[in-house]
C-alpha positions, 0 to 999 in steps of 0.5 A: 500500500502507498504511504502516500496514495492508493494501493500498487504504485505501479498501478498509478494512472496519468491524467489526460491531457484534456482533464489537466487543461480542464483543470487549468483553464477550467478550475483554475487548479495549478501544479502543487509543489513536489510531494514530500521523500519518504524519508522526508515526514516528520515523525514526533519523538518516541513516547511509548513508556520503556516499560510498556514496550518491554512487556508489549514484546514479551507478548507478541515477540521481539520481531512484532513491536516495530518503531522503525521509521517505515513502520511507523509512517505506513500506520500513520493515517487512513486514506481520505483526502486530508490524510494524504495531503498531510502525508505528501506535506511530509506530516507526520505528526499522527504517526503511532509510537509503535505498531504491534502485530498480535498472533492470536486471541489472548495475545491482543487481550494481553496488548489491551492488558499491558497498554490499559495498566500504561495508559497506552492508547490503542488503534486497531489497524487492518488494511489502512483504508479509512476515509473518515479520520478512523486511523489517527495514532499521536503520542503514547499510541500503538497501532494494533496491525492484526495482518498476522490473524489471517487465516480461514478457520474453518468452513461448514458447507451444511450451514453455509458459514465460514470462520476468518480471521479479522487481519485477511485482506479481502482477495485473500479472503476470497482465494482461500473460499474459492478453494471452496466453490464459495465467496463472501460476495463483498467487493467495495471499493477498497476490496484490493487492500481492506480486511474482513475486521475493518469491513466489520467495524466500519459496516462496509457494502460492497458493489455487489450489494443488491444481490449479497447485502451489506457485510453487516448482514452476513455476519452470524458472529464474532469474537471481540477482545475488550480491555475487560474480557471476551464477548463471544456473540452469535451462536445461531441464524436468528435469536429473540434472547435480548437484544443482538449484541452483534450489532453493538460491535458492528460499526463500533470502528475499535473504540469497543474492542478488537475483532479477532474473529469472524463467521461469515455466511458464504454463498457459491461462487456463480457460473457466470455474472453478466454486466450491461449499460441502460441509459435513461433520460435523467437521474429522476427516471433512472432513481424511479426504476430502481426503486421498482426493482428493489420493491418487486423483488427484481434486483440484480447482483449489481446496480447503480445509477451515475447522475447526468455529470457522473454519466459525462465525466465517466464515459470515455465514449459519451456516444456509447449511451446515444443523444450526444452523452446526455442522460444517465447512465445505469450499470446492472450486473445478473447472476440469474435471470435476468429477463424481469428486471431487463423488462422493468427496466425497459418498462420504466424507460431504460434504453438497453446499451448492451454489454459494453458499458457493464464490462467497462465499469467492471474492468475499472471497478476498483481505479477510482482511487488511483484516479485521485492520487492522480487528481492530487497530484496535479493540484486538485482536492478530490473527495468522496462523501455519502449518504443514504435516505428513504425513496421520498426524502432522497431527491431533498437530500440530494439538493441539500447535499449539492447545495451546500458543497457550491455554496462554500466551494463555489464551482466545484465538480460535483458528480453523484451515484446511487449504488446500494438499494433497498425497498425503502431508500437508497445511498447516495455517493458524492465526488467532488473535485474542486480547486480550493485547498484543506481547510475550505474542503473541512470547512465544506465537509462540516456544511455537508454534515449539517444539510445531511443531518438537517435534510433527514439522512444518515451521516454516513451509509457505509464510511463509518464515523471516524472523527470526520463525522462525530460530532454530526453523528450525535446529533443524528442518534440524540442525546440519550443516544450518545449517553447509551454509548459513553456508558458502554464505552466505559464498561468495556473501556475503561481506562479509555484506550481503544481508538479515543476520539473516534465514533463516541461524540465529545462530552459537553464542557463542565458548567461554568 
């Protein structure tokens, strides 16, 4: 993984010259100055008490506490767009004091042991792909890497579930099942680099969605090592004994616990998935046939939908979808038949293009990302945010979304695609490309925030909490909401280690 980008360096995509004099002459974007040496960040001094580091290696290993300058630099941080403009800066300055690599179950519960007694704060770390502000280390920090917990445990081909370990990354994942016959089914966006634990931890959805759910629903268990023990949850399909615990830890983005275990519904690998482009004449009409399939049980495997600018900025060959590039453009993918959605949506005014845009978006699927660096690296501040919103509330939500990003930004790019559907909503999945720096992209980001929660929609349908999203996400669940999870952090958290900052909201200032 790039310390300071996406993925394989190797993968890296040059601009066009056509999108660099868009930017230019456009934008009014200029090349920033070169990008900071590896060797150049600027790390902070070591804090970690000697004590501490002696009995975290008497745990895991001389060879698994690690504070070189490398391993400290590549646990720095997640990947939004302020974490990598910091890191291109040479900023160092959130970078953990150590990273520790636990084997095992009762090792990390014996990390969590020795960094509650040192007051030692702890961030769970898997592939590094948080876009929320989820990563942020500092002084008297360890990052917890769980890449040593990579196994697949065990599989039931009768009940159709398979036991992982929380540190495998997502192709691993799926290499190991397709021994198997079998797939997970989940492949978002960060599918080349995130883990199973983090999908967890930060409720993922995968690009395939419609057809296997979000990986919260294929979750049936877990292990979790708290600083105060084990929860050991989800011992059957479905259960009326009290509330489900599970979903205490799901999303909790490590400021609970630490996964160290997972079982996970699979599914057959399928014969064969089909992807094809339909046009429609607007976002309007092509968010209406959606809603059609998703309510009369016609979903695909795949769906989404990109917005009239979406549709023009994406498509090399605007003439693939006819009337000149204009309308929008929706990417379906079958795993069955698919003759009764092909029909509702050719009912609800879709115009069939064939396979060739399916296979298109499925060739680049996962390039977004490097399509950003790229972005970033020519001057321009490229970021993604999301939402999600019941059928009639989702047009409101989409207003109050844009207009807030071109009142504080001006004229910025802004594109948008619906990708997950359910029978009563759907997300919405903003980029936006604009030519002004950091702190006014923070300061539109707050404004986001507010029209999302002030338009009826949730802070985030699958990015997580983080620290980027906090303090909107309390106003989301309300004051007694925020109650009920400062006390659980304090039953299982005591002393305040896990991840601090993230997911719980900020107490209120003592009265005056």
């Amino acid at each position: 993984m790039l310390w300071s980008g996406w993925g394989d360096p190797a993968k890296a995509r040059e601009l066009p010259e056509q999108i660099r004099t868009l930017l230019h002459d456009l934008m009014g974007v200029s090349e920033p100055s070169a990008a900071a040496a590896f060797d150049e960040v600027r790390l902070p001094s070591l804090s970690l008490p000697d004590a501490a580091a002696a009995e975290l290696r008497d745990v895991v290993g001389e060879a698994h506490v690690r504070s070189d300058h490398g391993s400290r630099v590549r646990h720095t941080r997640g990947k939004s767009t302020p974490d990598l403009l910091r890191m291109r800066a040479g900023d160092g300055s959130e970078a953990p004091d150590a990273v520790v690599l636990p084997g095992s179950h009762e090792e990390v519960l014996r990390v969590l042991e020795v960094c509650g007694r040192h007051g030692v704060a702890v961030v769970p770390f898997g592939g590094g792909t948080s876009v929320v502000g989820g990563l942020v280390a500092g002084s008297g920090v360890i990052a917890l890497y769980l890449a040593r917990l990579d196994r697949l445990v065990s599989v039931d081909t009768e009940s159709m579930v398979a036991v992982l370990e929380p540190g495998l990354r997502a192709p691993d994942a799926e290499r190991l099942l397709g021994e198997h016959g079998l797939t997970l089914g989940h492949f978002p966006q960060s599918y080349e680099y995130a883990t199973l634990g983090g999908f967890a931890a930060a409720r993922s959805s995968g690009q395939a969605s419609a057809g296997y759910g979000r990986f919260d629903d294929i979750v049936v268990g877990m292990t979790v090592a708290t600083p105060t023990g084990t929860l050991d949850l989800g011992r059957a399909p479905k259960s009326g004994a009290g509330p489900d615990l599970r979903q205490l830890v799901l999303g909790s983005e490590g400021a609970f616990g630490v996964i160290t275990s997972l079982r996970l519904r699979v599914r057959r690998i399928p014969a064969e998935t089909v992807y094809e482009g339909w046009r429609f004449e607007s976002f309007a009409a092509g968010t209406a046939a959606m809603r059609t399939l998703a309510q009369s049980g016609l979903l695909p495997t795949v769906l989404r939908l990109s917005d009239e600018t979406e549709t023009m900025i994406g498509l090399a060959k605007p003439e693939a979808i006819g009337s000149g590039g204009s309308g929008c453009l929706l990417i379906a993918g079958h795993e069955k038949d698919r003759h009764g959605a092909a029909a509702a949506l050719a009912q609800a005014g879709g115009t069939y293009l064939g396979a060739e845009p399916g296979q298109a978006w499925e060739h680049g699927r996962f390039a977004a990302p490097y399509l950003r660096d790229s972005l970033l690296a020519a001057g321009a501040t490229v970021e993604t945010l999301e939402t999600a919103g019941f059928w009639a509330n989702l047009p409101r939500l989409y207003d109050a979304v844009r207009l807030a990003l071109l009142g504080e930004l001006g004229t910025p790019l802004v594109m948008c695609h619906i990708s997950h559907v359910y029978e009563t909503g759907a997300s919405l999945y903003f980029t936006v490309v604009t030519e002004r720096g950091l702190a006014e992209w923070e300061n539109a980001k707050r404004a986001v925030n507010a029209a999302i929660v002030a338009a009826g929609g949730t802070i985030s349908h699958h990015h997580g909490v983080g620290r980027d999203h906090r303090e909107a996400y309390a106003e989301e669940i309300g004051p007694l909401g925020v109650e009920i999870l400062r006390a659980v952090k304090e039953r299982l958290d005591p002393a305040g280690i896990m991840n601090p900052g993230v997911l719980i909201p900020s107490p209120p200032p003592p009265a005056a």
